[in-house]
N, CA and C of each residue as an Amber inpcrd file, in Angstrom:
protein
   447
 121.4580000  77.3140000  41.2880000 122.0840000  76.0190000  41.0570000
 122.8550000  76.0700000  39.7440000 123.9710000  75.6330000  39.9270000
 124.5380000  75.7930000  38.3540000 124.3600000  74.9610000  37.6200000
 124.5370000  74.8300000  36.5350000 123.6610000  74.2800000  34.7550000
 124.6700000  73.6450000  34.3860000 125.4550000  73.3620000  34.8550000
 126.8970000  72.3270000  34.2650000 126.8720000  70.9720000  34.6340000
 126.7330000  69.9880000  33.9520000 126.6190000  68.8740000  34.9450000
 128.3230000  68.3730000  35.2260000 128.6010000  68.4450000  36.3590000
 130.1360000  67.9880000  36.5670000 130.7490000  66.7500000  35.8570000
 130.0650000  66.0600000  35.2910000 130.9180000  65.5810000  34.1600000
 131.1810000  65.4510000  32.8600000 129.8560000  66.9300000  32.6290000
 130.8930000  67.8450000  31.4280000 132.5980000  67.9660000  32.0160000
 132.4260000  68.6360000  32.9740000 133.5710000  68.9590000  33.5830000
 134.5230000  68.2850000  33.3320000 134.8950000  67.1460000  33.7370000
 135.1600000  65.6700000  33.5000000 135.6280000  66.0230000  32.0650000
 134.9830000  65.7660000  30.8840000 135.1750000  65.4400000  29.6160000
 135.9990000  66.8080000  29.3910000 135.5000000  67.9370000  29.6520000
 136.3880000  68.8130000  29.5130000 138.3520000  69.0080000  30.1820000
 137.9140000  68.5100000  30.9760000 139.6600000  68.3060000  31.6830000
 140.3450000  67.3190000  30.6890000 139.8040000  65.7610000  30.3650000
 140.5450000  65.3510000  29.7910000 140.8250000  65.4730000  28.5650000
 140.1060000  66.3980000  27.7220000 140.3280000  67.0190000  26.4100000
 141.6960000  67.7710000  26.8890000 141.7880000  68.3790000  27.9580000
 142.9610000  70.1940000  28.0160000 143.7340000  69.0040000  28.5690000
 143.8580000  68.3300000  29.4980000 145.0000000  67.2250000  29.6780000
 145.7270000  66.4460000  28.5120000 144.8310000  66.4980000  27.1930000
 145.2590000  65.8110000  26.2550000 145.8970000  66.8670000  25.4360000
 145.0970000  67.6970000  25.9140000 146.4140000  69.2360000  25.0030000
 147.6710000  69.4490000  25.4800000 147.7540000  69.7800000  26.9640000
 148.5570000  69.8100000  27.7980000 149.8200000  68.8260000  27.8130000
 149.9120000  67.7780000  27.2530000 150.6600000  66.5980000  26.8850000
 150.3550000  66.1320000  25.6110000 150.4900000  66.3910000  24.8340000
 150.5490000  66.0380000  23.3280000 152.1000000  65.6090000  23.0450000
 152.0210000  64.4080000  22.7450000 153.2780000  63.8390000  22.1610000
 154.4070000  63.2870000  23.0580000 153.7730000  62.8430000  24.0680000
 153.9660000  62.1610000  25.9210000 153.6460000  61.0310000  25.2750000
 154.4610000  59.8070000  25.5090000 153.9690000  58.5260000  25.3610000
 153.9210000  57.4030000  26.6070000 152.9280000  57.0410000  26.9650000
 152.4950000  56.6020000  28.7660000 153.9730000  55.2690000  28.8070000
 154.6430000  55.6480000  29.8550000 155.3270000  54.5460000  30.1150000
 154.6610000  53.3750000  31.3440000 155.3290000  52.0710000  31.3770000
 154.4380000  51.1410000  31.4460000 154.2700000  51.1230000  33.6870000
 155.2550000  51.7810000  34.1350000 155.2040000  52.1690000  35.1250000
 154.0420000  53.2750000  35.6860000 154.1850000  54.4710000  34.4730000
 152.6390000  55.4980000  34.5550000 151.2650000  54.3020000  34.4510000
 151.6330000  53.6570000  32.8870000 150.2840000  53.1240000  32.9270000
 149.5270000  52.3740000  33.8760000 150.4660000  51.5920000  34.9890000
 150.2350000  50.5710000  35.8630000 149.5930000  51.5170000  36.7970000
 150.2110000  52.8570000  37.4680000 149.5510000  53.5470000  38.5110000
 148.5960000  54.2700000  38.3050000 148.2000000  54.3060000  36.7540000
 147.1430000  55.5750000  36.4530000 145.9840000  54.2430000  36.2870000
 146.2090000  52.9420000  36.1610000 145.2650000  52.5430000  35.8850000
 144.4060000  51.5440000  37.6970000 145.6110000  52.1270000  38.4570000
 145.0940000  51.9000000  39.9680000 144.3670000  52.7260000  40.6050000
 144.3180000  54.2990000  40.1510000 144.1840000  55.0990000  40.5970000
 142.3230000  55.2280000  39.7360000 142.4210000  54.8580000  38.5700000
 141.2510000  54.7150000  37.7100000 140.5130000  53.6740000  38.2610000
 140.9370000  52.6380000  38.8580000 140.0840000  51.3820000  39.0600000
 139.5780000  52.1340000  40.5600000 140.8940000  52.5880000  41.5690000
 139.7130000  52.7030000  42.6830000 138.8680000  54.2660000  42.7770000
 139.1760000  55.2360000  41.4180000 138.3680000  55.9770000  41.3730000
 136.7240000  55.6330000  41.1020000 136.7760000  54.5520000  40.4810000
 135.6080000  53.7200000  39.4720000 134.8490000  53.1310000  40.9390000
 135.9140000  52.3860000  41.5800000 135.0200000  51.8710000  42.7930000
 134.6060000  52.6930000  44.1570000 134.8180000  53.8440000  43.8070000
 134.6610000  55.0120000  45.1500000 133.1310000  55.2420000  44.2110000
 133.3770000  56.1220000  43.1890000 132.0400000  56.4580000  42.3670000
 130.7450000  55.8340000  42.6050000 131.3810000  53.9910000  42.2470000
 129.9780000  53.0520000  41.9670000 129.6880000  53.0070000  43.2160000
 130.3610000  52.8980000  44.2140000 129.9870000  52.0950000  45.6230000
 128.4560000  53.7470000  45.9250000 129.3400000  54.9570000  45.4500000
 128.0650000  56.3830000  45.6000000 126.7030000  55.8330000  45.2490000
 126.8620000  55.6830000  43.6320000 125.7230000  55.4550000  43.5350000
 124.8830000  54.1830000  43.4800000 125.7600000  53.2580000  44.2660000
 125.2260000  52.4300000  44.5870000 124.3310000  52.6430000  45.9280000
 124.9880000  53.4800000  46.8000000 124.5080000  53.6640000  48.0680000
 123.3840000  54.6700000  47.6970000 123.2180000  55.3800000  46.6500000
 121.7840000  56.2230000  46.4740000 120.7730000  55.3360000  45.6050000
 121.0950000  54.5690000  44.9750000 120.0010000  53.5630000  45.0580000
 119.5230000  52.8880000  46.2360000 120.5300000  52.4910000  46.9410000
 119.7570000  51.9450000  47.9140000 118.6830000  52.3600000  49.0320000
 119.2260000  54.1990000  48.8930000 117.9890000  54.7420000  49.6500000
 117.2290000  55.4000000  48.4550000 116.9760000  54.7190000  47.3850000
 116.1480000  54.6960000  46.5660000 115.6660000  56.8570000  46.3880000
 116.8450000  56.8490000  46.4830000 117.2720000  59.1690000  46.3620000
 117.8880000  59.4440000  45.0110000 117.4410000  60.6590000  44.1100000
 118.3810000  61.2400000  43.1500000 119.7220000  61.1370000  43.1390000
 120.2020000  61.0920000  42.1160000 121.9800000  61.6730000  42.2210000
 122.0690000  62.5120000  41.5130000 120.9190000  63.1110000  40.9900000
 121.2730000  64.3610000  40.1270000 121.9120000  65.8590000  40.2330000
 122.9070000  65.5770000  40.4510000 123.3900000  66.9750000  40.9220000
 122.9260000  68.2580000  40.4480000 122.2940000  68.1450000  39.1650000
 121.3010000  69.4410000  39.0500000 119.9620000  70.2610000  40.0700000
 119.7600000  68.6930000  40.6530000 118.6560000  68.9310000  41.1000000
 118.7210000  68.2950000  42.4390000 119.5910000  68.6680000  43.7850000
 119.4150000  68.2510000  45.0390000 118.1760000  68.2100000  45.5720000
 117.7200000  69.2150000  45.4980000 116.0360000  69.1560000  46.2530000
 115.3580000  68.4300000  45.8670000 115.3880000  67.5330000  44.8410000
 114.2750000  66.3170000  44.7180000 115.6170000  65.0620000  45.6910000
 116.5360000  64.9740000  46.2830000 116.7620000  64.5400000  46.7240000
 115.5840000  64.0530000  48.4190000 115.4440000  62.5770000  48.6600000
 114.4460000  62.0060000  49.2790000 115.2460000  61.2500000  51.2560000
 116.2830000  61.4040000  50.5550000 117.1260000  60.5480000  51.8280000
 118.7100000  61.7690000  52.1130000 118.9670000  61.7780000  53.2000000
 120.8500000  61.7060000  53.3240000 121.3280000  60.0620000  53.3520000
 122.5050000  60.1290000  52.1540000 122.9200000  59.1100000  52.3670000
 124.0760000  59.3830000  53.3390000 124.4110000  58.4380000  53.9630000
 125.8070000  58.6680000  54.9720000 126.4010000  57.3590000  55.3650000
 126.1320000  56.3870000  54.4530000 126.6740000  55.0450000  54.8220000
 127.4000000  54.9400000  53.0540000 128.3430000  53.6310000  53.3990000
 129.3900000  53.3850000  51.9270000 129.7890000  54.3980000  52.0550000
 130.6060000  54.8680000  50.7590000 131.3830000  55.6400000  50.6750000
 131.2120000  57.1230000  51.5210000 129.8710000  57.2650000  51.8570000
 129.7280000  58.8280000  52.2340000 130.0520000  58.6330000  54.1560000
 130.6620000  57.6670000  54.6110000 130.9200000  58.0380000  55.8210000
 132.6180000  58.3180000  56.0850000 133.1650000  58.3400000  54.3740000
 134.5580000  59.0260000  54.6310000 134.4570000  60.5670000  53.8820000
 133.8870000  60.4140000  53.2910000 133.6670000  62.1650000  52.4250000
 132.2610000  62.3480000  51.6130000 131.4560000  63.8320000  51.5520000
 130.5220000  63.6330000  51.9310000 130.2750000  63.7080000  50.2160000
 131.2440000  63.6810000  49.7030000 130.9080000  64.1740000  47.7770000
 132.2670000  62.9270000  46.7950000 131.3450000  61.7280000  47.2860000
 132.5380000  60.5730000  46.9200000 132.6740000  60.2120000  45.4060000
 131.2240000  60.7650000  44.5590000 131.4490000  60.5940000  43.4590000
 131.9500000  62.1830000  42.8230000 132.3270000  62.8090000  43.1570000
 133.2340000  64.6210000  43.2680000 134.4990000  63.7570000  43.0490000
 134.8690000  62.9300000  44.6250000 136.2210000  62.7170000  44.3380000
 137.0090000  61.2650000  43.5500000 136.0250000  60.6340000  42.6710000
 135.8640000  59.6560000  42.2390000 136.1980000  60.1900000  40.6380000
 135.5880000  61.2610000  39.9110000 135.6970000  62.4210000  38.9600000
 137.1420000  62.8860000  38.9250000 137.4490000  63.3160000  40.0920000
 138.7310000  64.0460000  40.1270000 139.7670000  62.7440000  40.2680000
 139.7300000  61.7770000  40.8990000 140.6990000  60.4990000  40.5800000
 140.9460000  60.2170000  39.4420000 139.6560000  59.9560000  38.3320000
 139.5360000  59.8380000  36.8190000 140.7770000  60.8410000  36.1040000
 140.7440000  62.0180000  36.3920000 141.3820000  63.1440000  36.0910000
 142.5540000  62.8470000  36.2380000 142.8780000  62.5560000  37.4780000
 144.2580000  61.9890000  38.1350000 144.9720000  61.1960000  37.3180000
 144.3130000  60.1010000  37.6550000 144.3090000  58.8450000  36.5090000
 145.0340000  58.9760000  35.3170000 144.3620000  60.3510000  34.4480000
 144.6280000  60.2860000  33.4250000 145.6140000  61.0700000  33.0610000
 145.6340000  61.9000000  34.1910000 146.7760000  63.0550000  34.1290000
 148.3370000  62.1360000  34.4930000 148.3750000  61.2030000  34.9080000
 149.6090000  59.9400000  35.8410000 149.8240000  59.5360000  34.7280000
 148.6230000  59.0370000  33.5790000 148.9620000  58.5500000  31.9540000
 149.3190000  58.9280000  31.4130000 148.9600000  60.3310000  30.9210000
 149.5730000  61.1330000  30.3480000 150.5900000  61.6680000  30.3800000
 151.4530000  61.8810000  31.5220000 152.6040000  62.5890000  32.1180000
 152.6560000  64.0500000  32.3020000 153.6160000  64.5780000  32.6940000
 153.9310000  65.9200000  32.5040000 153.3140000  66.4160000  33.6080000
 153.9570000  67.7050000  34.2590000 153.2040000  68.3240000  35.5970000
 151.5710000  69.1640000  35.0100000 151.4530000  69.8010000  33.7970000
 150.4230000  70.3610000  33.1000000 149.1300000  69.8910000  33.3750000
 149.6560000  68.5210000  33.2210000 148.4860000  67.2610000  33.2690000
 147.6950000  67.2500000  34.5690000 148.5160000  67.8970000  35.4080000
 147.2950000  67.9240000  36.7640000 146.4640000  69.3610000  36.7580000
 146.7380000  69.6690000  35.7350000 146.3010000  71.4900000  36.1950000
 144.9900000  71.4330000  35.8580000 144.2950000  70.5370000  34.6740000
 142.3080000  70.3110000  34.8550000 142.4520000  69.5460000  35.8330000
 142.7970000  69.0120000  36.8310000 142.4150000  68.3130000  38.0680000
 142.0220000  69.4450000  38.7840000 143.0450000  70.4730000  39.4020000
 142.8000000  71.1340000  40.2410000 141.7340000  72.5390000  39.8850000
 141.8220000  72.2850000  38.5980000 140.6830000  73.3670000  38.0560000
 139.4690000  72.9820000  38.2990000 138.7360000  71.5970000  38.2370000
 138.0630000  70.3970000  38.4010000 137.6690000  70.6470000  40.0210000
 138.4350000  70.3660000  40.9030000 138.4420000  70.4730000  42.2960000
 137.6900000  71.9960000  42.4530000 138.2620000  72.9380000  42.0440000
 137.9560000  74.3550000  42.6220000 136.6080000  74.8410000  41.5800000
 136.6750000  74.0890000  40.3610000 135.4290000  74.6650000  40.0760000
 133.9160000  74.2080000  40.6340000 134.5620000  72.3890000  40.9600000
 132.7180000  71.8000000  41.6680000 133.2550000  72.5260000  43.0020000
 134.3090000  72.8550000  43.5390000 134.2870000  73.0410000  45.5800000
 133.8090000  74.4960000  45.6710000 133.6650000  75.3160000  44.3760000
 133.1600000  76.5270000  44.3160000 131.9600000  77.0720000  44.4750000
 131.4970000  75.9330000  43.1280000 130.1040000  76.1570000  42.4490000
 128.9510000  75.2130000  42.5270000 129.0130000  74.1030000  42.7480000
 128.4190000  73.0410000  42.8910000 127.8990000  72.3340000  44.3270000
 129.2700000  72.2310000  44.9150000 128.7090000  71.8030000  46.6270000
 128.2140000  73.3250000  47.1570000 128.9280000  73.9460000  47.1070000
 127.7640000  74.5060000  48.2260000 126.6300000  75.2260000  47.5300000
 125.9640000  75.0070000  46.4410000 124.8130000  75.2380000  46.1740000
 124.0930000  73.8470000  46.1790000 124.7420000  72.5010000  46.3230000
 124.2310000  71.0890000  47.1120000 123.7310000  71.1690000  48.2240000
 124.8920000  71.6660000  49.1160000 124.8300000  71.1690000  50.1590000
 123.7290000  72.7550000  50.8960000 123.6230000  73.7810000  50.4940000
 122.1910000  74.5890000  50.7270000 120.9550000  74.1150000  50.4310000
 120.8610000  73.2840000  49.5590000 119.7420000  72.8980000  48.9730000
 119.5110000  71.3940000  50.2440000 120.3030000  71.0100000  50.4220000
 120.3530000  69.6880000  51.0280000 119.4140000  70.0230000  52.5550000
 120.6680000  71.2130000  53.2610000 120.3100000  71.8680000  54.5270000
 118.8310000  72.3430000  54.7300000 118.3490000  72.9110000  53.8910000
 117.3460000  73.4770000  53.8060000 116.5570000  72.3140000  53.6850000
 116.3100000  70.9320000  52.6520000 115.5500000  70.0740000  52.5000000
 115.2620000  69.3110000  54.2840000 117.0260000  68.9160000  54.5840000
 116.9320000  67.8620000  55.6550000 117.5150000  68.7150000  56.5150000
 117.3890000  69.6880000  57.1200000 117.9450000  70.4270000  58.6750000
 118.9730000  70.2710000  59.1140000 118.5310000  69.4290000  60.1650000
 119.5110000  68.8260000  61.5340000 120.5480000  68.0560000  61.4130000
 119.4140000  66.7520000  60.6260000 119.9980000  65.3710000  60.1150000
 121.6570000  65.8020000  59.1420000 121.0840000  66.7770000  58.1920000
 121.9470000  66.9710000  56.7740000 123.0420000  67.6800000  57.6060000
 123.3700000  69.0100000  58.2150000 123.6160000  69.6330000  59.6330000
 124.8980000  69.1840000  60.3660000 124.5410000  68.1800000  60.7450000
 125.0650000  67.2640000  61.5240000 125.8580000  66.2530000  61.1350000
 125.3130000  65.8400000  59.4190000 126.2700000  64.8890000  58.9260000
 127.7040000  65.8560000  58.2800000 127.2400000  66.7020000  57.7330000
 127.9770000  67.8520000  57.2100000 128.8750000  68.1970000  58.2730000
 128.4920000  68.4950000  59.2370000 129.3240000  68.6600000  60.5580000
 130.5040000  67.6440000  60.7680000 130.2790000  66.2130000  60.4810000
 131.2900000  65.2090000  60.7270000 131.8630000  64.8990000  60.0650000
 131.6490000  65.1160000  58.9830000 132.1790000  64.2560000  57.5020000
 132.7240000  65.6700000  56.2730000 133.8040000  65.0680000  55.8780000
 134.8890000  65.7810000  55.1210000 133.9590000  66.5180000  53.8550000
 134.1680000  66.8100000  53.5620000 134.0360000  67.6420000  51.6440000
 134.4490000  66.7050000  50.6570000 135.8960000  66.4810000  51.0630000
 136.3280000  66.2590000  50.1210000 137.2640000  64.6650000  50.6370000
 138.5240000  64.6000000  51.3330000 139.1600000  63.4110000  52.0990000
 139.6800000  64.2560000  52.6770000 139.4700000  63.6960000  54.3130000
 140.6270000  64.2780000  55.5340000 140.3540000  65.6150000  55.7220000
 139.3850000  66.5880000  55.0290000 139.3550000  67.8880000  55.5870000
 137.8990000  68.0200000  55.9840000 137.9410000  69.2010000  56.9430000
 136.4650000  69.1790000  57.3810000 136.0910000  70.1730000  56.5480000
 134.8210000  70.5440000  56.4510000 134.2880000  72.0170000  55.4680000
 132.7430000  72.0100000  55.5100000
């Protein structure tokens, strides 16, 4: 399992995004879309862990196997890692604020380092906990949006 919690990750992108654009000043057109893109990143996230409270399950991504439930309702019946892509919106977000094409490059570093390292040492841990159930949801439901995996 890897030892990073993905939103180190997070804090780390928008530090190199802030390198990456140094001396970019947000125009009021960026600011309006980076701050749409931030609000419904914020509400993809909460609605996650709102829905893992409700089956009263971890969200600790360090530690899937103390996970107690699959969630697969709210956000997880469009993608199965909504606070993944809730992280990477943030990124977005800030990269749309910031300007410059640079500004997306910790996004996609972001993307390939949790789609590398993180889900599928989740989603093994998951399989192995819940079988069929986990299996099967994995089977229907995206990774990430719109793709299967």
């Amino acid at each position: 399992m890897p030892k990073v919690p993905p939103p180190v990750y997070v804090v780390v992108g928008l530090a190199a995004q802030h390198l990456l654009s140094r001396g970019r000043r947000p125009t009021l057109v960026r600011s309006v879309a980076a701050g749409l893109v931030a609000a419904g990143s914020v509400c993809l996230a909460g609605g996650a862990a709102r829905a893992f409270k409700h089956k009263d399950t971890t969200f600790n991504p360090l530690e899937p196997e103390r996970a107690t439930a699959v969630v697969t309702d709210g956000p997880y019946r469009f993608t199965r890692n909504p606070m993944y892509v809730g992280m990477a919106g943030l990124l977005a977000a800030h990269a749309i604020f910031r300007g410059g094409l640079l500004s997306f490059v910790p996004v996609a570093a972001f993307v390939a380092v949790v789609d590398r390292t993180q889900i599928p040492a989740e989603e093994q841990a998951l399989s192995w906990s819940f079988g069929e159930a986990y299996d099967s949801y994995r089977a229907a439901t995206p990774r990430w949006l719109g793709t299967r995996r």
